[in-house]
FINU-806753 format. One record per residue (C-alpha): residue number from 1; residue in one letter; x, y, z. Coordinates in Angstrom, 3 decimals. Example, Ala and Ser with C-alpha at 12.3 -4.5 7.8 and 13.67 -1.06 7.14 Angstrom:
// FINU-806753
PT  1  A  12.300  -4.500  7.800
PT  2  S  13.670  -1.060  7.140
This chain:
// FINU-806753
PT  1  X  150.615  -80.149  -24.550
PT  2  X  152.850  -83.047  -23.108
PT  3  X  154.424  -85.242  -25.369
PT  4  X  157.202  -87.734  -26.526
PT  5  X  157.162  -86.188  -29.843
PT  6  X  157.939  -90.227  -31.055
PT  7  X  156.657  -92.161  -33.974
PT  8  X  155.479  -94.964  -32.044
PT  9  X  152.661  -94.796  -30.061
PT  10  X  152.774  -95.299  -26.098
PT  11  X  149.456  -96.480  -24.733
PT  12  X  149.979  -98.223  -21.346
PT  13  X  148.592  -101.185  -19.797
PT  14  X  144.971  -100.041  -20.394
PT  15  X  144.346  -99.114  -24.400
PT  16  X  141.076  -97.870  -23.872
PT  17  X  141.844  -95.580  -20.752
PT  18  X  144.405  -94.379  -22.687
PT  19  X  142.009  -93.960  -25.403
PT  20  X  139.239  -91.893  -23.441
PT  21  X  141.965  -89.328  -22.218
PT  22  X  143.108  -88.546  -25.570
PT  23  X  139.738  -88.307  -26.682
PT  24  X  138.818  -84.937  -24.187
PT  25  X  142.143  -83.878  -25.650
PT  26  X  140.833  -84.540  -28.946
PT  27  X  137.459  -82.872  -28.375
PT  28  X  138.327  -79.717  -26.753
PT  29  X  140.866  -79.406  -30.022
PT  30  X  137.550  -79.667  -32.219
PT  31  X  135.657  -77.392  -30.257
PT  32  X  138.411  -74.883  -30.238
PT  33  X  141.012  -75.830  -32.609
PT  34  X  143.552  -75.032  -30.162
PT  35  X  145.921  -77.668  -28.024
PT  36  X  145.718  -77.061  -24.700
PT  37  X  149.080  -76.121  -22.873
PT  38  X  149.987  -78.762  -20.284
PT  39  X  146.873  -80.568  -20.548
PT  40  X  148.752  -83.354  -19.153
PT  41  X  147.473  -85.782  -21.940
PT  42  X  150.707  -86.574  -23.410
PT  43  X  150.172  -86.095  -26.417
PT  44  X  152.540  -86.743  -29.374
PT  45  X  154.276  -83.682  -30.545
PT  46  X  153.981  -85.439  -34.472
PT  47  X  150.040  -86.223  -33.368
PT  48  X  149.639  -82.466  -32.322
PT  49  X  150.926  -81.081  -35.158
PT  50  X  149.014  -83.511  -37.809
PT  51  X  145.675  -82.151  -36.157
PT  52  X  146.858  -78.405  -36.804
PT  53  X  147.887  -79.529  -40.712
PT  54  X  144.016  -81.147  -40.428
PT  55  X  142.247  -78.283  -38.935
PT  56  X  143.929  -75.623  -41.585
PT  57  X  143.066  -77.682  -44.176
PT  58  X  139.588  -78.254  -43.148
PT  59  X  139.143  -81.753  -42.653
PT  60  X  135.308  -82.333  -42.270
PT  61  X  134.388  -84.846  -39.094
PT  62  X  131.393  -85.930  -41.354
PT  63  X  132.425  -85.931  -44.963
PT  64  X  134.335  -89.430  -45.288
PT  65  X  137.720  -88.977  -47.961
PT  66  X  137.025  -89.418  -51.607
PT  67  X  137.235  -91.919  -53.761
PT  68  X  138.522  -90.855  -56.965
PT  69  X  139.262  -93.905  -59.016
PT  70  X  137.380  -97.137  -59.426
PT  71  X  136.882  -100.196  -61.157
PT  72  X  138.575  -100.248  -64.868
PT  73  X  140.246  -96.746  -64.226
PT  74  X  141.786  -98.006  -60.890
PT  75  X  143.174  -101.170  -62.425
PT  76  X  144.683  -99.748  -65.084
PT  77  X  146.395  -96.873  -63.078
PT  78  X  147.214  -99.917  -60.454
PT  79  X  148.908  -101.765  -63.232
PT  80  X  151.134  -98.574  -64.369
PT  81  X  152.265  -97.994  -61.011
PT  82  X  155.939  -98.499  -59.727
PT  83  X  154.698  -100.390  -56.992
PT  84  X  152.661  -102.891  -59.108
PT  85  X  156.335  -104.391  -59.661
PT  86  X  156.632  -105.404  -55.714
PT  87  X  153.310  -106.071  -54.229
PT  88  X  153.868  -109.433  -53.896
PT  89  X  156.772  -108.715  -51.983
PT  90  X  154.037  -106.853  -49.921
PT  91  X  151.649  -109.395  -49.666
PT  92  X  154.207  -111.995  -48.780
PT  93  X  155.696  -109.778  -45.419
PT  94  X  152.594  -108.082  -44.870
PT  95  X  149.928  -109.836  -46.573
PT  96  X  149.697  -112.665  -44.451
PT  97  X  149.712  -111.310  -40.987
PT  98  X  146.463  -109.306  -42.045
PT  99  X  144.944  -112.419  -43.360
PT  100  X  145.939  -114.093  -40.000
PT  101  X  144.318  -111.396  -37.881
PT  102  X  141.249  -108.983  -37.864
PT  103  X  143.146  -106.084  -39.853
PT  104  X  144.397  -104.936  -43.154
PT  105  X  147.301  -104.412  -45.778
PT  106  X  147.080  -101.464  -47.331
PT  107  X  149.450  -99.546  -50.112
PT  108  X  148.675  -96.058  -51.591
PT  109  X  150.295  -93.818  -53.627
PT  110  X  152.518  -90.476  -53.214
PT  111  X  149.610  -89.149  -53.122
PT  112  X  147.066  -90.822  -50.334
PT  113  X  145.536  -92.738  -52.947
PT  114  X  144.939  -96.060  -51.247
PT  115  X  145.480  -98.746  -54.371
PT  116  X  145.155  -101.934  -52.741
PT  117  X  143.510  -102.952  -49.461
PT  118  X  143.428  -106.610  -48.472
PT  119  X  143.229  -108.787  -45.457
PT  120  X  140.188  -110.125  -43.413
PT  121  X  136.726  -109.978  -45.315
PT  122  X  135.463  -108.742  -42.158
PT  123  X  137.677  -106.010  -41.566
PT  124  X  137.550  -104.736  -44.835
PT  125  X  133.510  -104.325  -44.199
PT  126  X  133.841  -102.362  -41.329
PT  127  X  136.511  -100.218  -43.306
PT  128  X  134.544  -99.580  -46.180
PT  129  X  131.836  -97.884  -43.912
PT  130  X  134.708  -94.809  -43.615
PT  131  X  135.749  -94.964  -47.004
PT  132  X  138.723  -96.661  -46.244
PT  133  X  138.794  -98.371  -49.820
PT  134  X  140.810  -98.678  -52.856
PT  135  X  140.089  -95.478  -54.996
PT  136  X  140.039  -93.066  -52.443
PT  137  X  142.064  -90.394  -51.307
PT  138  X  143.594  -90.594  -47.362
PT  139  X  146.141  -87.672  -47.611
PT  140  X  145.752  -85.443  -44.316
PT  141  X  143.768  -82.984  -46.385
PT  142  X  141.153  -85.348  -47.374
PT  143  X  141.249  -87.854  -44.344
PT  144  X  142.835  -85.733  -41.349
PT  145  X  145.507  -87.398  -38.840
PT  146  X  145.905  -90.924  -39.987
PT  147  X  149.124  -93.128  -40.303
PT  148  X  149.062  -93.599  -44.463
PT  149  X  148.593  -89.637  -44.866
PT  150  X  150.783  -88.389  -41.607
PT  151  X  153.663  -90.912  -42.849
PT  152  X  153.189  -89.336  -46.365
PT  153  X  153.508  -85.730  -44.836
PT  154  X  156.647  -86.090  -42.647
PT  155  X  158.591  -88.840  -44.568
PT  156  X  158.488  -91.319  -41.931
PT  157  X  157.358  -94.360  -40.489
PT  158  X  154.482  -93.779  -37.997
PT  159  X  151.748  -95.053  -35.938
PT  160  X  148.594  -93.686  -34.968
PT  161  X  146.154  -95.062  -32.193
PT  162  X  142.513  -95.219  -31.700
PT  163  X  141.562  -91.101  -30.483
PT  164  X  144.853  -89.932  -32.227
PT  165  X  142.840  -90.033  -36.257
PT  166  X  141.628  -86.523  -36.608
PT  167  X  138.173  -87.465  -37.665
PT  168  X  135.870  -89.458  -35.500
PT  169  X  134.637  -92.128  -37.441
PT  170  X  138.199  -93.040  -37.576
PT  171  X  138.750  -93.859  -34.140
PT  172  X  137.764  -97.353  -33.972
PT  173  X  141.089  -98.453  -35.566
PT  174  X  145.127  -98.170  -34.925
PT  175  X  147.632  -98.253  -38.066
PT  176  X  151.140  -98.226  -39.038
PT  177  X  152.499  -97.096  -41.969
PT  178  X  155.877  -96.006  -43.742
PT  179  X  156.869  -94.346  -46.976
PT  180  X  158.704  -96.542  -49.907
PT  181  X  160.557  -94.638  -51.399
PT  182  X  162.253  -94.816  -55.537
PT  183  X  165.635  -95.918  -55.165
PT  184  X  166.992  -94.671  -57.373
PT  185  X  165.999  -91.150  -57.576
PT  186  X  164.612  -90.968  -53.097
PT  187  X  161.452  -89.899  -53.841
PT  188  X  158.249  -90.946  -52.389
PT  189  X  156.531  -94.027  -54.029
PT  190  X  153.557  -94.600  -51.620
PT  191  X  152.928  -96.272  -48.480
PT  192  X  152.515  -99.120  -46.943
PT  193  X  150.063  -99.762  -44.232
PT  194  X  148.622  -101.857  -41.340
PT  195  X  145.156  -101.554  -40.385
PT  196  X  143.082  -103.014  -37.511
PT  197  X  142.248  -102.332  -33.513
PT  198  X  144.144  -101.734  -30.472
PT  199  X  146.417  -104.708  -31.339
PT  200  X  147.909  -102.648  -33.996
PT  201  X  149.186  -100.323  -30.990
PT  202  X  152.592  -102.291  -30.167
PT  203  X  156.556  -102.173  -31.199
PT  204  X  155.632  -104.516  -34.073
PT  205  X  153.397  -102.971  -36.456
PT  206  X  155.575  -100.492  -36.823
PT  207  X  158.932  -102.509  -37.294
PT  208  X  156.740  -104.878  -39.593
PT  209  X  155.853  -101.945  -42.272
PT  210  X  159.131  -100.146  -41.944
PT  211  X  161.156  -103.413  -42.964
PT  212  X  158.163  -104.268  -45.720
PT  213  X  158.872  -100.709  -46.991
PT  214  X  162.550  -101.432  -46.835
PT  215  X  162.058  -105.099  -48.594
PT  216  X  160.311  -102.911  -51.356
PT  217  X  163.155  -100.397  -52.335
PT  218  X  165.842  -103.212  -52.259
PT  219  X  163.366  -105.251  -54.433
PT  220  X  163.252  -102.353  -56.723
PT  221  X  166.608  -101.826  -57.579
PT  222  X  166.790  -105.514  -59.335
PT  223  X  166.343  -105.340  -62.694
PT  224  X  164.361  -108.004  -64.341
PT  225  X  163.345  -109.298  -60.816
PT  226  X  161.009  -112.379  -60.263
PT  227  X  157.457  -110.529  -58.992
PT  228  X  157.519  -112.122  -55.667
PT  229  X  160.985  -112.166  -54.342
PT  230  X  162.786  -109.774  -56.288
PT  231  X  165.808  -112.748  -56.832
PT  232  X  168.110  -111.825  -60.219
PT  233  X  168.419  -114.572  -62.493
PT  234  X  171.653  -114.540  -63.466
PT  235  X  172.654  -116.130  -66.877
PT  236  X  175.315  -118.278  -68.539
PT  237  X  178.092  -116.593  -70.633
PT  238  X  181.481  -117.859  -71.609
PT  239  X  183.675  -117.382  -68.492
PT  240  X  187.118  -117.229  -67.468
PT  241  X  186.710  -117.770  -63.983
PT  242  X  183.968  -120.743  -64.351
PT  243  X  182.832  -121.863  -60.832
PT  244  X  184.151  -118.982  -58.783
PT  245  X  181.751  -118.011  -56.029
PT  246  X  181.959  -114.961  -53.625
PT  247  X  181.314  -115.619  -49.903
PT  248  X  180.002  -112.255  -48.594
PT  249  X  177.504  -113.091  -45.645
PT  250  X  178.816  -112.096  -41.968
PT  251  X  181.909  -111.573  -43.453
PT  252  X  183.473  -108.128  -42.814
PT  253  X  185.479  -108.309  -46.627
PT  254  X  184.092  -110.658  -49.173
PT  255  X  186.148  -114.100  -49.937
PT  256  X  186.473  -115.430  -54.113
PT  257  X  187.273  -119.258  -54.156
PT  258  X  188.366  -119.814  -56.946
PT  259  X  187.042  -123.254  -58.821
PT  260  X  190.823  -124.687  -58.885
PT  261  X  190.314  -124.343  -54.929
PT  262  X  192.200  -121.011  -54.533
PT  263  X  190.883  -118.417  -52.161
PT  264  X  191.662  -114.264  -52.884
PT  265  X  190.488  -112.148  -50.266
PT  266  X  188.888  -108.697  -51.264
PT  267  X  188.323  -105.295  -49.572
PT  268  X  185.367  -104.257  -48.180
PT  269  X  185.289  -102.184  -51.383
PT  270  X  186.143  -104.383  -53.777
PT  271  X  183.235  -106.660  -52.388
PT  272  X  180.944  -103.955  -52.553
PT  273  X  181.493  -103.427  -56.231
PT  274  X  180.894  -106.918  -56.894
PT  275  X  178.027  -107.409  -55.068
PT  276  X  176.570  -104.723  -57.522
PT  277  X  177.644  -106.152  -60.245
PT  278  X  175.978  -109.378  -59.570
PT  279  X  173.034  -107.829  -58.967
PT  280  X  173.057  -105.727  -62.064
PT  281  X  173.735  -108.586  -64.759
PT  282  X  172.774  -106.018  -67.937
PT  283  X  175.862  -103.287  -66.182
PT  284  X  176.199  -99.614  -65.033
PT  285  X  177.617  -96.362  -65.475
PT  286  X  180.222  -95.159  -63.638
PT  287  X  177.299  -92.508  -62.135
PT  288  X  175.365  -95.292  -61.476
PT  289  X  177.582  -96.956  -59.725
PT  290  X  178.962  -94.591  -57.944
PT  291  X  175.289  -93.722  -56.459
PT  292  X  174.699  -97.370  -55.133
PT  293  X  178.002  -97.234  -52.973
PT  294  X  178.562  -94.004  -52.351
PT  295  X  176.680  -92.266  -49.501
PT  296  X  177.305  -88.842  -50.830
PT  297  X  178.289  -87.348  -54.362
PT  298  X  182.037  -89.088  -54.552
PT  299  X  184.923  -88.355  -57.368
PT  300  X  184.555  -89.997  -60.511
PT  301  X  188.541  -90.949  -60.464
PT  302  X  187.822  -92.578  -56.918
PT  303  X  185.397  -95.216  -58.895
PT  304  X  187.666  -95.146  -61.614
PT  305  X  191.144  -96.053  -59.258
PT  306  X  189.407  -98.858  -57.300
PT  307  X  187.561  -100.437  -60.511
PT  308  X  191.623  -100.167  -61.814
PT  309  X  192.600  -102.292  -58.316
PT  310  X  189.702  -104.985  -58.290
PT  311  X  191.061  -105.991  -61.981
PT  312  X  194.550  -106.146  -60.956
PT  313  X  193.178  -108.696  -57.812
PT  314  X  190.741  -110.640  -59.770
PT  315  X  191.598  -110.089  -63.744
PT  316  X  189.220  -109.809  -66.867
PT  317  X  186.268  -110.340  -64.844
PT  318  X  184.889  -106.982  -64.755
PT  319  X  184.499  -105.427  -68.153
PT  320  X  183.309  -101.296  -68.728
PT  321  X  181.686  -99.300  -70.854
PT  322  X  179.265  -100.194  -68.716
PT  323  X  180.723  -101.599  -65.905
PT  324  X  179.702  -105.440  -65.653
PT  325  X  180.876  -109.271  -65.259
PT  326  X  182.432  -111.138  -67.525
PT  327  X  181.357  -114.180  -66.640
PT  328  X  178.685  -115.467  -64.101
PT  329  X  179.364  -115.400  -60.777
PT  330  X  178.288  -117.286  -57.660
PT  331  X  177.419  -116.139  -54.088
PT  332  X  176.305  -117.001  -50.854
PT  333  X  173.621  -114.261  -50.422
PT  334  X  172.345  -115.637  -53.657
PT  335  X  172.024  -118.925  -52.764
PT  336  X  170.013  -118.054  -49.804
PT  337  X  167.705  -116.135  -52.321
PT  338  X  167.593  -118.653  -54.499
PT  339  X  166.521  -121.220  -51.832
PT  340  X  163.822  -118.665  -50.937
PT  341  X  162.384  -118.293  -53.902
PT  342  X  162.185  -122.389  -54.287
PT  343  X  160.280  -122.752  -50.988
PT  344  X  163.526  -124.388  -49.310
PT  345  X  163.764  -122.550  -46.184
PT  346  X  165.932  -125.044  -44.434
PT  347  X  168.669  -124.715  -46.947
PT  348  X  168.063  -120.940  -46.648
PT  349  X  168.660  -120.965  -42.792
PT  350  X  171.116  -123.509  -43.724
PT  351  X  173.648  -121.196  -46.060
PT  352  X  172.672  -117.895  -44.188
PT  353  X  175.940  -117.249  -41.809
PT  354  X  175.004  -113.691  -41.056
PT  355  X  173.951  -110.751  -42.723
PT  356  X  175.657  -109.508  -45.821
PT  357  X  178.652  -107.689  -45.163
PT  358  X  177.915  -106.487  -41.974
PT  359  X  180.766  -103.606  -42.361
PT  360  X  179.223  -102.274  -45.294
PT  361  X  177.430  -99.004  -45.352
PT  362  X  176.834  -98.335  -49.096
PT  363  X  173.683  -97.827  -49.302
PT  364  X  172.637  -100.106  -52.009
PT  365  X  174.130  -103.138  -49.847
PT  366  X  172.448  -102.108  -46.767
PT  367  X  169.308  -102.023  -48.512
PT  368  X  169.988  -105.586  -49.778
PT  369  X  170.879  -107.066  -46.566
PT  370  X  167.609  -105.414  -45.281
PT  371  X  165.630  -107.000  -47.960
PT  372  X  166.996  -110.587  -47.512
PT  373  X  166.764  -110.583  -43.760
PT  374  X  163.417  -109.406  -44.121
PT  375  X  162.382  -112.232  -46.141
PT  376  X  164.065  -114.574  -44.393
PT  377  X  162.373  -113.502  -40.936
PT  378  X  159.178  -113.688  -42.936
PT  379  X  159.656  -116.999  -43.739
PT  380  X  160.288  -118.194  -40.737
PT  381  X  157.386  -116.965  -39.039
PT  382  X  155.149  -118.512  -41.866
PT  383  X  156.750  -121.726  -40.797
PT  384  X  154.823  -124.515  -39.208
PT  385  X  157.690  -126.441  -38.247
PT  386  X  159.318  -125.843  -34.687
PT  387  X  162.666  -126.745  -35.608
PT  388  X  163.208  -124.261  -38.285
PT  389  X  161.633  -121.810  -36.382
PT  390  X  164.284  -122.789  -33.182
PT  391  X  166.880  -122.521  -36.117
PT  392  X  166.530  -118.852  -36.491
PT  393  X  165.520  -118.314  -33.175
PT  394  X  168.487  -119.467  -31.740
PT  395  X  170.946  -116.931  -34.287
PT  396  X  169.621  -113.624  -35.631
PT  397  X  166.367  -114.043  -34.035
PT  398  X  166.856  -114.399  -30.076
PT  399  X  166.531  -111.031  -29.302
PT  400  X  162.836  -110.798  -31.649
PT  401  X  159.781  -111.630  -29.517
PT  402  X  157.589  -112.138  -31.992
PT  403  X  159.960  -115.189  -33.578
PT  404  X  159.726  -116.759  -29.808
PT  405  X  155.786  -116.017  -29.906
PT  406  X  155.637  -118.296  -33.135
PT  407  X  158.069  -120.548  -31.588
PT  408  X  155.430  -120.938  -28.516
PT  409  X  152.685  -121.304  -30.631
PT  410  X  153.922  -124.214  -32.642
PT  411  X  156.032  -125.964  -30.712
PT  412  X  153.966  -129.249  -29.022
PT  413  X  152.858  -129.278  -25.117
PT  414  X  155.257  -130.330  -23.121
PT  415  X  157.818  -130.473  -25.455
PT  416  X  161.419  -128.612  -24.698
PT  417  X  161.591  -126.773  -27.039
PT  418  X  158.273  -124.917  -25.978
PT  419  X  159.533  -124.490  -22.565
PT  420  X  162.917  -122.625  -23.800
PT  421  X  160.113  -120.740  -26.073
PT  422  X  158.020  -119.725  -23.285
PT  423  X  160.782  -118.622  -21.359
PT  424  X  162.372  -116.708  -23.538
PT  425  X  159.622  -114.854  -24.779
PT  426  X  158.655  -113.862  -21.028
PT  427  X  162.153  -112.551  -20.916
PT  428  X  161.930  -110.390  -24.208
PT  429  X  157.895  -109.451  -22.809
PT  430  X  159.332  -107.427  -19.212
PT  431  X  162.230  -105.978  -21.664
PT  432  X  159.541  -104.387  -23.460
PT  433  X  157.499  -103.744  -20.682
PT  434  X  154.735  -105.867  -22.293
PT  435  X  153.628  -107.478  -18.887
């Protein structure tokens, strides 16, 4: 067994030769249910080890996975679940793309259970034929090797290509899928998935579900959070600091102006605590808290001491018992949200100066700057206008091919700005070794 033990799959220049030579590999496995030792196939240490999970748990090549739920009893479990709450946000970063091409979105639960599968009508024909529907069951023990049910059993992000499924009838199609995961507790939610042919096989797919899975568990840590966005509405109360507004975005410490014009510069700290605190309008415990910034378990008095500094800086602002604001409070990052959310991407593009707090790594900020530069990438590459698209292109995007690809697409013949497009994206194409 060769192998580059990696979660994204490596097929070449030619899909389908690559295809054929995992397939003997894939048939002498069946026959024997042994891997061959340097059979010189290259085959993926995670992909080897998924078929021995599927060939102890006696995955059937002709018994297609089950489907366990349907119609009222489906809908009614699909309405209960967690990720009910954010499968717009799904649909919005992932969603489209499968409508745009001949694949699929799908989301299951913890356990394989595939709740919603959407894209093009004519895909989802030529899935139903292996049971790849809503209702049924696509855990590695019902389904064999496949990226929903192999992401499920190691935790992680993965994609699986053509000959790599365990079962046959399975081997038509490519996917990419990652785990979404509760925030607040880190335990498996579901999946989300990508579905469709040897397309499926590149550097994308994968990055596209991992940051949709990402977009989810910031999403979910909003309380009270619009269905498609996840933006907090904050609401009025009477305020001592009326007008203030925290700058936050590229910034390396967070900067209050003040609305008589002052300025007081925080800690990276202090900026983290009030980034939570305008995301969590209704308050927190101290535990709470703490888990959002903290990477590991930390001292209750070490919460306690800096809460004790950011009112000395900034005043009656905070209040406790739970920990909250005063007063509202404006921000940059939520002005970029906000503009999201109201279809104004230009404005978006226009207030975003870099992702928030850059230096941060609580993990409850890093999993908000992941959500809002997913959804502003997403946005962007929904656009139909070149110079929006050239807007991001030029900043956080120039190093993302597939922002240049739109850019190509959409920008007119002959134009300039297609040119720079066309260029750049042959650049970014030999860096991935895509030509």
């Amino acid at each position: 067994m060769g192998g580059n033990g990696g979660w994204l799959a490596r097929v070449g220049a030619d899909p389908q030769a690559r295809a054929r030579e995992i397939g003997h590999a894939h048939s002498a496995f069946v026959a024997t249910h042994q891997l061959a030792a340097g059979g010189g196939t290259g085959l993926r240490e995670v992909v080897a080890q998924s078929w021995l999970r599927s060939s102890d748990a006696r995955v059937d090549q002709a018994v297609d996975p089950p489907v366990t739920l349907t119609d009222g009893d489906l809908a009614a479990y699909r309405e209960a679940h967690p990720l009910a709450r954010v499968i717009d946000v799904l649909r919005q970063i992932v969603g489209t793309a499968a409508d745009d091409g001949d694949h699929l979105m799908a989301v299951s639960d913890a356990s394989g259970r595939l709740l919603w599968v959407e894209g093009n009508r004519a895909a989802r024909a030529r899935a139903a034929r292996i049971n790849f529907v809503e209702g049924a069951l696509w855990d590695e023990a019902h389904a064999g090797t496949n990226a929903p049910g192999t992401a499920l059993a190691l935790d992680h992000e993965v994609q699986i290509f053509a000959t790599e499924h365990f079962r046959q009838p399975v081997q038509d199609w490519t996917c990419a899928a990652a785990p979404i995961h509760d925030p607040a507790t880190g335990r498996i939610l579901g999946v989300i998935d990508v579905t469709g042919g040897d397309i499926v096989a590149n550097p994308h797919s994968l990055a596209l579900v991992r940051a949709a899975a990402r977009a989810c568990e910031a999403a979910l840590w909003l309380p009270g959070e619009r269905p498609d966005l996840g933006v907090p509405v904050l609401t009025a109360a009477p305020s001592v600091r009326e007008g203030a507004r925290l700058r936050a975005l590229g910034r390396p410490e967070g900067l209050l102006t003040l609305a008589d014009g002052g300025e007081i510069r925080l800690t990276r700290r202090h900026t983290e605590l009030l980034i939570m605190l305008m995301l969590h309008q209704d308050g927190l415990t101290g535990e709470q808290l703490s888990d959002l910034l903290y990477q590991a378990p930390a001292n209750p008095t070490t919460l306690r001491v800096e809460l004790a500094r950011l009112r000395r800086v900034i005043g009656d602002l905070v209040a406790s018992r739970p920990y909250r604001l005063t007063a509202p409070l404006r921000a940059d990052f939520l002005d970029v949200a906000a503009a999201l959310h109201r279809g104004d991407l230009p404005a978006a593009l226009a207030g975003y100066s870099g992702p928030l707090l850059p230096s941060s790594e609580a993990p409850a900020v890093c999993s908000h700057r992941r959500w809002l530069d997913t959804r502003l990438r997403a946005a962007v590459l929904a656009s139909t206008r070149p110079e929006t698209v050239r807007a991001w292109a030029d900043g956080p995007g120039f190093n993302d091919l597939q922002v240049w690809e739109r850019l190509a697409a959409i920008a007119p013949n002959g134009s300039p700005c297609r040119g720079v497009a066309l260029a750049r994206r042959g650049e970014l194409r030999a860096e991935w070794g895509l030509v």
